[in-house]
Residue, then its C-alpha position, 0 to 999 in steps of 0.5 A: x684779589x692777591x691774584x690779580x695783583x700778582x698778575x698785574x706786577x708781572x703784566x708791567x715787568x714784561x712791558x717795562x722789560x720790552x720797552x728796555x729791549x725796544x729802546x736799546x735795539x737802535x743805537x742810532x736813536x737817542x730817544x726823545x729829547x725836550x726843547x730840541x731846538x734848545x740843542x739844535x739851533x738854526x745857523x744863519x749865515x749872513x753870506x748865504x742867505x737862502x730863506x727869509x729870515x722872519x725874525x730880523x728887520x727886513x727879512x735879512x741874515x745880517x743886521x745893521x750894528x748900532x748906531x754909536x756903537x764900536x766893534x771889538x777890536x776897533x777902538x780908538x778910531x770914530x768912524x762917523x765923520x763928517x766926511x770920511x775923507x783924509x782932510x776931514x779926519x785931518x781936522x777932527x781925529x786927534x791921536x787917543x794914544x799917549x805920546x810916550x817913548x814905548x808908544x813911539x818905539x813901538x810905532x817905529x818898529x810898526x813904520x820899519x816893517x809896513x812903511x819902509x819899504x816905500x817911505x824909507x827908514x828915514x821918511x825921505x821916500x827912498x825905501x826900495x820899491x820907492x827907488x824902483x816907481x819913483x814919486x813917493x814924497x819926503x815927509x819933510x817937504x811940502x805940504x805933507x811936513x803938515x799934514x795932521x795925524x788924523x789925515x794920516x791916520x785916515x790914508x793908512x786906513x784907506x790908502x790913497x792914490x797908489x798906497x793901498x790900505x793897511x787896515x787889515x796889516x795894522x789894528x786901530x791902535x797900531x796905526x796910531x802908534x805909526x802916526x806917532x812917529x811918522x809924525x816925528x819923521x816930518x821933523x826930521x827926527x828918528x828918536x824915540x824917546x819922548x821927555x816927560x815934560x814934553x809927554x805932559x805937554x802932549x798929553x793934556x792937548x789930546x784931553x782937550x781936543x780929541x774926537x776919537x776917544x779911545x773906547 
């Protein structure tokens, strides 16, 4: 009986011994690994989709985001109008921002940089490529004197007849800072500083008539 087990102990030395070698002859082969598809995922690419994807609606890649919902990095702006046109955005967006001087500072530095060029530091429309194609309008005269922050907010977004969009220039909030002191182009102003009295006045306005709030 000793004997045997004796035989036994050797018997599995020499196959656990084999197995070793047999395992580390191949560096190439890691072995065997639980739930590999825990560690080796399938990446759908949504803007080259070559198989039917069985576990989204529809068979697709890219599924629609939720209704109601905001992506990261786009806040401050309600993309479900009524219209998406510069006048529907004109009677229901109201700037989230607070109207303060480092806001308007800030959107002064945004307007130099972005808008400039063809309105004009002072928004006369005689920047230098407004000099060169002619037609870019004052901010002060006519009908754009008027025009609500919402509007405007809109066709830096979207552009509108020759401006081009800015969306991908200027984030959410950026744009509305733009607005901040495009609006104080349209009094014929150039300042920054805002009053507190002034800043109060405004900010109590937004509370009551924003539709964009800022989440």
């Amino acid at each position: 009986m000793k004997n045997f087990m004796n035989i036994g102990v050797k018997a599995s030395a020499v196959f656990f011994s084999a197995a070793m070698l047999v395992a580390c002859s191949n560096e190439q082969d890691p072995g065997l690994e639980y739930a590999p598809d825990m560690y080796h995922s399938v990446a759908l690419d949504p803007y080259s989709q070559i198989k039917e994807n069985k576990f989204n609606p529809g068979g697709m890649n890219m599924r629609q985001p939720a209704v109601g919902t905001v992506a990261r990095g786009k806040q401050g702006y309600n993309m479900y109008l009524s219209a998406d046109n510069a006048e529907a955005a004109g009677n229901e967006l109201v700037n989230p921002l607070e109207r303060t001087s480092a806001n308007l500072a800030e959107g002064k530095i945004l307007y130099t940089r972005f808008c400039s060029p063809c309105h004009g530091e002072q928004g006369d429309g005689q920047g230098l490529v407004g000099q060169k194609f002619k037609g870019v309008p004052s901010y002060t005269a006519g009908r754009v004197a008027e025009l609500p922050g919402g509007h405007i907010y809109h066709v830096i977004t979207n552009g509108r007849g020759r401006m081009m969009p800015h969306a991908s220039q200027v984030d959410p909030n950026e744009r509305w800072k733009i607005v901040m002191y495009v609006q104080q182009l349209q009094k014929g102003e150039t300042g920054t500083t805002v009053e507190a009295t002034e800043a109060a006045g405004d900010t109590t306005s937004a509370q009551t008539q924003t539709a964009t709030p800022n989440n």
